[in-house]
DRENMARSE-507974 format. One line per 5 residues: for each residue x, z, y of N, C-alpha, C. Coordinates in Angstrom, 3 decimals, padded with zeros to 6 digits, always signed. Layout:
<recs>
X Z Y X Z Y X Z Y  ...
</recs>
This chain:
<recs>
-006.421 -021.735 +001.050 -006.235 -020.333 +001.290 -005.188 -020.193 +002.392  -005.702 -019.693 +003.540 -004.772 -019.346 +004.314 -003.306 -017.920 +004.260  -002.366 -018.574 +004.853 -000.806 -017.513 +004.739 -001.147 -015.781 +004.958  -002.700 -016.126 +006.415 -003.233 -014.825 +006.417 -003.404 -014.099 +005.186  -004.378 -014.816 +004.693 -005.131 -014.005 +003.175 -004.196 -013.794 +002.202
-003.256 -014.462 +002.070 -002.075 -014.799 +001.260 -000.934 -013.326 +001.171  -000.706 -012.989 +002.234 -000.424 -011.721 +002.721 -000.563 -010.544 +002.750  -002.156 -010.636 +002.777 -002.937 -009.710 +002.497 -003.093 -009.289 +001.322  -003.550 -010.111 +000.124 -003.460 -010.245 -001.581 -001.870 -009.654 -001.710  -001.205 -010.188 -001.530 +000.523 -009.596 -001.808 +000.397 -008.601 -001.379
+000.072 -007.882 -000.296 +000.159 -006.184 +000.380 -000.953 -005.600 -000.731  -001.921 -005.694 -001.186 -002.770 -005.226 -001.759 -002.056 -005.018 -003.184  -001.062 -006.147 -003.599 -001.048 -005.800 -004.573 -000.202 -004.924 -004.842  +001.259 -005.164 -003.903 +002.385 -003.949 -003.509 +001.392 -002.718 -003.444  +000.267 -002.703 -002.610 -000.514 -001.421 -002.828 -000.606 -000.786 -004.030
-001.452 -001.604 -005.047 -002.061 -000.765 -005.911 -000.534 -000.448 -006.981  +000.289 -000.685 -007.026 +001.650 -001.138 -007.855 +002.268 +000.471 -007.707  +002.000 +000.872 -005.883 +002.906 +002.022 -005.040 +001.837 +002.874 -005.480  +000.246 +002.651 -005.868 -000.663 +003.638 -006.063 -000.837 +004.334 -007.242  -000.035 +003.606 -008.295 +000.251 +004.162 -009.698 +001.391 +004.723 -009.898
+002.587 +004.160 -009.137 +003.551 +005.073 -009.367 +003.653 +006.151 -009.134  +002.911 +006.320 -007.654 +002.820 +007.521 -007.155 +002.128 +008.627 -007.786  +000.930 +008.345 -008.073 -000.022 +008.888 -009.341 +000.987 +009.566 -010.827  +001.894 +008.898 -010.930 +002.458 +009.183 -012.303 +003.373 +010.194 -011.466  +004.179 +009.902 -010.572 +005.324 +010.771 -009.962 +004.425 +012.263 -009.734
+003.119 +012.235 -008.984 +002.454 +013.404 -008.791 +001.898 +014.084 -010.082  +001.676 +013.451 -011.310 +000.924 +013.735 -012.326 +002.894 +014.331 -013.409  +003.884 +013.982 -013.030 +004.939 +014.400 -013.688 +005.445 +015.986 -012.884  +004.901 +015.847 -011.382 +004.973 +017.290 -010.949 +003.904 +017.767 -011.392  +002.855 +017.759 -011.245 +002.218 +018.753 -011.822 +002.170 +019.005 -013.426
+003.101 +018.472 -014.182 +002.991 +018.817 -015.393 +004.529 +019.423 -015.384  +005.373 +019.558 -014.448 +006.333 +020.738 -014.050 +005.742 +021.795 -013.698  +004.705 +022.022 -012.786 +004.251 +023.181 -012.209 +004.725 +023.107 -010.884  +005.145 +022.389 -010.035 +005.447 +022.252 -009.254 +004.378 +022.313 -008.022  +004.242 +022.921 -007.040 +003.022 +023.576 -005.851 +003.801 +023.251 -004.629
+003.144 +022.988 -003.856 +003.388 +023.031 -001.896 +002.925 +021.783 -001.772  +003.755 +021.411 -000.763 +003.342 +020.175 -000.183 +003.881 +018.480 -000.468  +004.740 +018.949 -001.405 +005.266 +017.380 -002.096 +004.542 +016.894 -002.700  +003.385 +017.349 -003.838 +002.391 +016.238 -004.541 +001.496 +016.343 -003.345  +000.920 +017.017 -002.898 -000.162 +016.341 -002.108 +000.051 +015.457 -000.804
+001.571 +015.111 -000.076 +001.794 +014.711 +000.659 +002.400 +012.805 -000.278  +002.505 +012.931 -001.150 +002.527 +012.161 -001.991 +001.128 +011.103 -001.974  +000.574 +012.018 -002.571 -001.402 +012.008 -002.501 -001.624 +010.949 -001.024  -001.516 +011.405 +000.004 -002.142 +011.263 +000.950 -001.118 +009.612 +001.028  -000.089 +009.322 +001.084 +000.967 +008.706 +001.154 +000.196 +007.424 +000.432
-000.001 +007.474 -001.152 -000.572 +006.349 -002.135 -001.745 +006.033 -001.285  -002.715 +006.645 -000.548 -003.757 +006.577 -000.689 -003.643 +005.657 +001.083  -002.604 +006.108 +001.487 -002.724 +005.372 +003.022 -001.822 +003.815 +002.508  -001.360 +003.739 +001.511 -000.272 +002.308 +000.966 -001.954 +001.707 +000.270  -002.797 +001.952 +000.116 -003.610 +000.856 -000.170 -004.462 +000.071 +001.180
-004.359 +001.106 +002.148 -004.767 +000.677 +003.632 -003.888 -000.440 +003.970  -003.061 +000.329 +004.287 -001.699 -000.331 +005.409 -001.052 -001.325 +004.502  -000.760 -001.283 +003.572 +000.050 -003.090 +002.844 -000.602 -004.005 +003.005  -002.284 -004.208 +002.651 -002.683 -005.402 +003.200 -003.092 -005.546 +004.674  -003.198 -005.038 +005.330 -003.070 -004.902 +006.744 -002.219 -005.600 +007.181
-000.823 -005.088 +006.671 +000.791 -005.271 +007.543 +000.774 -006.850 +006.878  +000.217 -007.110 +005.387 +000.753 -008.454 +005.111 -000.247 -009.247 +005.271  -001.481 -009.059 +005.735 -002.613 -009.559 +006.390 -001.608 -010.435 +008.457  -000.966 -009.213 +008.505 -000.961 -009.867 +010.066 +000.555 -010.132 +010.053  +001.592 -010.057 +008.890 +002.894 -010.926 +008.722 +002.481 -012.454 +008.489
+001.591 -012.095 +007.376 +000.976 -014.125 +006.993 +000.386 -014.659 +008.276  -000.342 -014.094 +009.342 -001.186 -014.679 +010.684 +000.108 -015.476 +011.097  +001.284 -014.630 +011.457 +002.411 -014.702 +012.380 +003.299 -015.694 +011.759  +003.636 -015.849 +010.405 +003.444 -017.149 +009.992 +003.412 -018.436 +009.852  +001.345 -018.179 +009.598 +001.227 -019.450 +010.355 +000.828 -019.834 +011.231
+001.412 -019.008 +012.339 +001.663 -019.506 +013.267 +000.026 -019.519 +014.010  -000.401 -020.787 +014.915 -002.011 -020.330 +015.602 -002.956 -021.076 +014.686  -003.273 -019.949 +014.067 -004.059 -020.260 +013.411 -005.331 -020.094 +013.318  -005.758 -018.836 +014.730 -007.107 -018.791 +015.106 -007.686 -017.289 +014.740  -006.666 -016.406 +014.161 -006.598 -014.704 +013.757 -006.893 -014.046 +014.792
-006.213 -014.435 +015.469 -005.919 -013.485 +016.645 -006.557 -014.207 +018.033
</recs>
């Protein structure tokens, strides 16, 4: 298994980890009553951390190891 993929699995998992908390943090405002733009900017936030963590730790592991033929 390459450091790439390796990276990637770790960002994914920081993902889904940031995608529940966030979920509970938005699901504890709305059981305040709380309206505008903090839960749904929240929302949008979890939902771009399942993109971008394995991405970012997809191309930290490339860099790594070094030439490995990624890029």
């Amino acid at each position: 298994m390459s450091l790439a993929l390796i990276g990637g699995l770790v960002g994914l998992a920081f993902g889904v980890v940031e995608y529940f908390l966030f979920g509970a943090l938005i699901a504890r405002a709305d059981r305040r009553g709380e309206r505008g733009p903090g839960p749904r900017a929240l929302d949008v936030a979890r939902k771009a951390q399942l993109i971008l963590f394995p991405l970012i730790g997809f191309v930290v592991g490339s860099v790594l190891a070094g030439d490995n033929g990624v890029w």
